[in-house]
Residue frames as a rotation matrix with the C-alpha (Angstrom) as fourth column:
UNK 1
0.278 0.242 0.929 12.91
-0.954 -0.041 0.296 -10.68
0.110 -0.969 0.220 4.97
UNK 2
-0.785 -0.593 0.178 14.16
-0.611 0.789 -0.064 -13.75
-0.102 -0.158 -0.982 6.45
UNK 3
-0.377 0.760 -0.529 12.23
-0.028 0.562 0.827 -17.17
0.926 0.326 -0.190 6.68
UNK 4
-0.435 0.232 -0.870 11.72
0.868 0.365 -0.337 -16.63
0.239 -0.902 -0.360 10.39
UNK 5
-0.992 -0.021 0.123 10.68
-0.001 -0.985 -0.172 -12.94
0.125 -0.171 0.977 10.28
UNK 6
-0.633 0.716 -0.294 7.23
0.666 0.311 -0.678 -12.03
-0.394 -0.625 -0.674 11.42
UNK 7
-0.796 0.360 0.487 4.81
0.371 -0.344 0.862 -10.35
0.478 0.867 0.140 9.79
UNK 8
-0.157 0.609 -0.778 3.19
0.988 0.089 -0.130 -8.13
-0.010 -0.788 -0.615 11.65
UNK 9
-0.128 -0.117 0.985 1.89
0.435 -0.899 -0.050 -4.61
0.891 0.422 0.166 10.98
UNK 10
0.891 -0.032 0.453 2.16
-0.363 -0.649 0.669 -3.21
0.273 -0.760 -0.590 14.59
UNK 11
0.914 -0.315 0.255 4.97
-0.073 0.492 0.868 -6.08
-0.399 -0.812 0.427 15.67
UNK 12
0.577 -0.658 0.485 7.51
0.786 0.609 -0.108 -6.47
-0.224 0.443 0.868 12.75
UNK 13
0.538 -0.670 0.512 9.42
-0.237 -0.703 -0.671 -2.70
0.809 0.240 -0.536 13.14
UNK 14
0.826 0.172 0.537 10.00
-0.563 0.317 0.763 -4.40
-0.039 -0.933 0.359 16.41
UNK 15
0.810 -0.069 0.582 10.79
-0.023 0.989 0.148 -7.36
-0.586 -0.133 0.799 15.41
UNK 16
0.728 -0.558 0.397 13.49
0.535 0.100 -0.839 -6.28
0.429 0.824 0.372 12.79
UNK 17
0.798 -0.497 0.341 15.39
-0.602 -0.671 0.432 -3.80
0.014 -0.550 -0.835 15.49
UNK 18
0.110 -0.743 -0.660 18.79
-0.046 0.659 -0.750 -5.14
0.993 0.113 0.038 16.21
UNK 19
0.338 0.434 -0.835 18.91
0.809 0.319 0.493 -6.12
0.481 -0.842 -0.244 19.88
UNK 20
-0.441 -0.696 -0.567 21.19
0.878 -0.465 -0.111 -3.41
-0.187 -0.547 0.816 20.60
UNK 21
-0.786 0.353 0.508 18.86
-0.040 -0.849 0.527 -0.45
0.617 0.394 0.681 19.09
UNK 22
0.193 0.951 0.241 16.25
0.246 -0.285 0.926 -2.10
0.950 -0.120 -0.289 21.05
UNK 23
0.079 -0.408 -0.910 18.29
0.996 0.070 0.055 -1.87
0.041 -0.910 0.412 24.35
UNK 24
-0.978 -0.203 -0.038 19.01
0.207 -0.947 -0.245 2.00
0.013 -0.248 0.969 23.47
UNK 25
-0.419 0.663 0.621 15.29
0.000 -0.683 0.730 2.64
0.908 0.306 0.286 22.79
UNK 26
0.266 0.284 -0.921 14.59
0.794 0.477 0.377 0.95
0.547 -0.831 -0.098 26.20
UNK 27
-0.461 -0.703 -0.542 16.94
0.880 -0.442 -0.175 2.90
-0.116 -0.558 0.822 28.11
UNK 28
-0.840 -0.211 0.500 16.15
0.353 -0.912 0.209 5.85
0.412 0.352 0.841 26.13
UNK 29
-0.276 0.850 0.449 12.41
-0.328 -0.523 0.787 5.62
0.903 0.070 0.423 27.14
UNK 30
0.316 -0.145 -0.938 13.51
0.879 0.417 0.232 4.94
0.358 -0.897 0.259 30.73
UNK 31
-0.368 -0.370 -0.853 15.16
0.736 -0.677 -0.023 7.99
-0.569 -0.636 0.521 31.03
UNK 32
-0.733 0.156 0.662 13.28
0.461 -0.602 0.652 9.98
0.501 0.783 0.369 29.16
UNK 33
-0.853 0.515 -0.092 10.95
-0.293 -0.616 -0.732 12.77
-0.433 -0.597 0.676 31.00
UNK 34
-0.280 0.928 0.244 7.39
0.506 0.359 -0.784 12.04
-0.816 -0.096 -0.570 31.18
UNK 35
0.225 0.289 -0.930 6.70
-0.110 -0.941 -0.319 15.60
-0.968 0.174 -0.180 29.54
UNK 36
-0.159 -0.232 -0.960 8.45
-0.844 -0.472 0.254 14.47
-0.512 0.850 -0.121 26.19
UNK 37
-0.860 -0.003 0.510 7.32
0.149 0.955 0.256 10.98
-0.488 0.296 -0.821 25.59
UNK 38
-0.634 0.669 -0.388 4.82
-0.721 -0.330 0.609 10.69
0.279 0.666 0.692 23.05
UNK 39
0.265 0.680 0.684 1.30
-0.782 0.566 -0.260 8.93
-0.564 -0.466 0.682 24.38
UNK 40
-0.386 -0.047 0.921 1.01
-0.204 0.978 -0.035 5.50
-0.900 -0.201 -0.387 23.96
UNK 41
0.607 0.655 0.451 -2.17
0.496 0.131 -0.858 5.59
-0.621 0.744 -0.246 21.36
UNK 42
0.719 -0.144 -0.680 0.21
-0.467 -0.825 -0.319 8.63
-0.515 0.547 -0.660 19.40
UNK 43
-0.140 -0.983 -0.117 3.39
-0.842 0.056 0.537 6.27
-0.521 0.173 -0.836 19.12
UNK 44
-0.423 0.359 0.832 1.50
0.427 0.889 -0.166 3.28
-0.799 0.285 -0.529 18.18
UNK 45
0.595 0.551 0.585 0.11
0.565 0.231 -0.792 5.42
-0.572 0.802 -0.174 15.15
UNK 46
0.384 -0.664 -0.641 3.00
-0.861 -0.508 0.011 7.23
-0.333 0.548 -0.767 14.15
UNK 47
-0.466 -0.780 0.418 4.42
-0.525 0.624 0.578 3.40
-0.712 0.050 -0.700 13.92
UNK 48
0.447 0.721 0.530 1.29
0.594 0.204 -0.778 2.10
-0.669 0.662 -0.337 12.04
UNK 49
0.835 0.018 -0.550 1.87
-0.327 -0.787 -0.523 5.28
-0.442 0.616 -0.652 9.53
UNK 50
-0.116 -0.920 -0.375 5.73
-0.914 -0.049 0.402 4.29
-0.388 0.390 -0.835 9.22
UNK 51
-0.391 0.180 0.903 4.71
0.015 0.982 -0.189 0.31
-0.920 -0.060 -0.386 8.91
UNK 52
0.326 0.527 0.785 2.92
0.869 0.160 -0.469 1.44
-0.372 0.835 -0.405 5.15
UNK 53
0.779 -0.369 -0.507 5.53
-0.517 -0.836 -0.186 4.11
-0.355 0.407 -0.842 3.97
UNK 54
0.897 -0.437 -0.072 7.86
0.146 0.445 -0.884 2.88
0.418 0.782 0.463 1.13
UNK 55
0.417 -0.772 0.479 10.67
-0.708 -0.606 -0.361 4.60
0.569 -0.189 -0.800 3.25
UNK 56
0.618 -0.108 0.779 11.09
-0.763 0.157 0.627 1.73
-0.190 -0.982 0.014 5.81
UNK 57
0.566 -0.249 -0.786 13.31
-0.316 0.815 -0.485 -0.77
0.761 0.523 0.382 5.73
UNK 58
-0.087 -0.428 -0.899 14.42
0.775 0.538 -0.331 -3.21
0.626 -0.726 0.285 8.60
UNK 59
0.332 -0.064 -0.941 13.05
0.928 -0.159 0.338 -0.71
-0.171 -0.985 0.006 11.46
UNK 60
-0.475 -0.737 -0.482 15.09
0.480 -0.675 0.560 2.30
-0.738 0.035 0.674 9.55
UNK 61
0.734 0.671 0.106 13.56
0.441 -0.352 -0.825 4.88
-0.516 0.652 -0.555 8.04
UNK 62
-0.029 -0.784 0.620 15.47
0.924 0.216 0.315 5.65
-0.381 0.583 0.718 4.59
UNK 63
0.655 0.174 0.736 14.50
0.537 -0.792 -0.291 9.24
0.532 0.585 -0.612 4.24
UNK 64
0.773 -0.392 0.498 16.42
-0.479 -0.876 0.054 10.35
0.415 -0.280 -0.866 7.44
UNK 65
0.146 -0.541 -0.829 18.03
-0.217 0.800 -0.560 7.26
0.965 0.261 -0.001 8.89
UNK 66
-0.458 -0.105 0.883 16.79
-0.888 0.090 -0.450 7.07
-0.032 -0.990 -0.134 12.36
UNK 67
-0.931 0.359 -0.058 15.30
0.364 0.927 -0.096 4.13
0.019 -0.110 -0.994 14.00
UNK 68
-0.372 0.872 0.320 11.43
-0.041 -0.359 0.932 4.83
0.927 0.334 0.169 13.40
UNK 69
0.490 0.597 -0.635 10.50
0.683 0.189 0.705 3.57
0.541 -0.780 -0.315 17.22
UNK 70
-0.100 -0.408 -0.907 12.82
0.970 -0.244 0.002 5.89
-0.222 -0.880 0.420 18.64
UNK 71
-0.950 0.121 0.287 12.00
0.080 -0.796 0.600 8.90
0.301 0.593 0.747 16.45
UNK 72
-0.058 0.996 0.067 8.20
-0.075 -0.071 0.995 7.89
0.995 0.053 0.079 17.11
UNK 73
0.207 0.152 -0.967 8.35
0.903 0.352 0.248 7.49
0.377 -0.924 -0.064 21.12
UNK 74
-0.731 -0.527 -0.433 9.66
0.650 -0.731 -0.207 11.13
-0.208 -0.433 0.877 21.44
UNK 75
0.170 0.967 0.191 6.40
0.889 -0.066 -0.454 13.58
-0.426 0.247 -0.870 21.09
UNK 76
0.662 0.361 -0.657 7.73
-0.163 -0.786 -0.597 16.61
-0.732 0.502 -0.462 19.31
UNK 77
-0.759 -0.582 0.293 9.68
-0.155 0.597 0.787 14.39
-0.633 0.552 -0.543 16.54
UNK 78
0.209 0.825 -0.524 8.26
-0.737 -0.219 -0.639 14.69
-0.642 0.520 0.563 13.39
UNK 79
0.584 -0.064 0.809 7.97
0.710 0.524 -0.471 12.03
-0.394 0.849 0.352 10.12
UNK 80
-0.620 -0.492 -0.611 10.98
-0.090 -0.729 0.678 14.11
-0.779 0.476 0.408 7.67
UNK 81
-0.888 0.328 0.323 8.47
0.348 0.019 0.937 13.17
0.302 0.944 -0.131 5.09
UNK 82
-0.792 0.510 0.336 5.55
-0.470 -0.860 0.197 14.94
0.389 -0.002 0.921 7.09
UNK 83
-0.563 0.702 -0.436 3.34
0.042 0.551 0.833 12.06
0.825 0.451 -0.340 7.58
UNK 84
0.526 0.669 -0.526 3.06
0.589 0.159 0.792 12.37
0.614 -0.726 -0.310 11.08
């Protein structure tokens, strides 16, 4: 991690996005039907879960290679490793 990086366990998958990934997740969860967005309290622990899984790395999860916030913001998207 850099020397500016943050250290946060809810803020730092965030904080590692490139700006452009976070602009598509934006968008994505702009246009995304109500009906398939995953609750608030659900995406915030699916991100907690991914935040303490050896798989992450910079925001990317290394078992399938999506971004984790955009994989976790969608509600019938699963963990490829089951966790959630």
């Amino acid at each position: 991690m850099g020397e500016n990086t943050r250290i946060c366990r809810i803020c730092s998958i965030e904080d590692t996005l490139p700006e452009d990934v976070s602009e598509y997740r934006n968008r994505l969860l702009r246009l995304l039907p109500e009906e398939q967005k995953a609750s608030e309290k659900q995406f915030h622990m699916r991100l907690i879960t991914c935040e303490n899984c050896d798989k992450l790395s910079e925001g990317t999860c290394l078992s399938c290679g999506c971004y984790v916030q955009i994989r976790a913001a969608v509600y019938d998207k699963h963990c490829p490793l089951h966790l959630w």
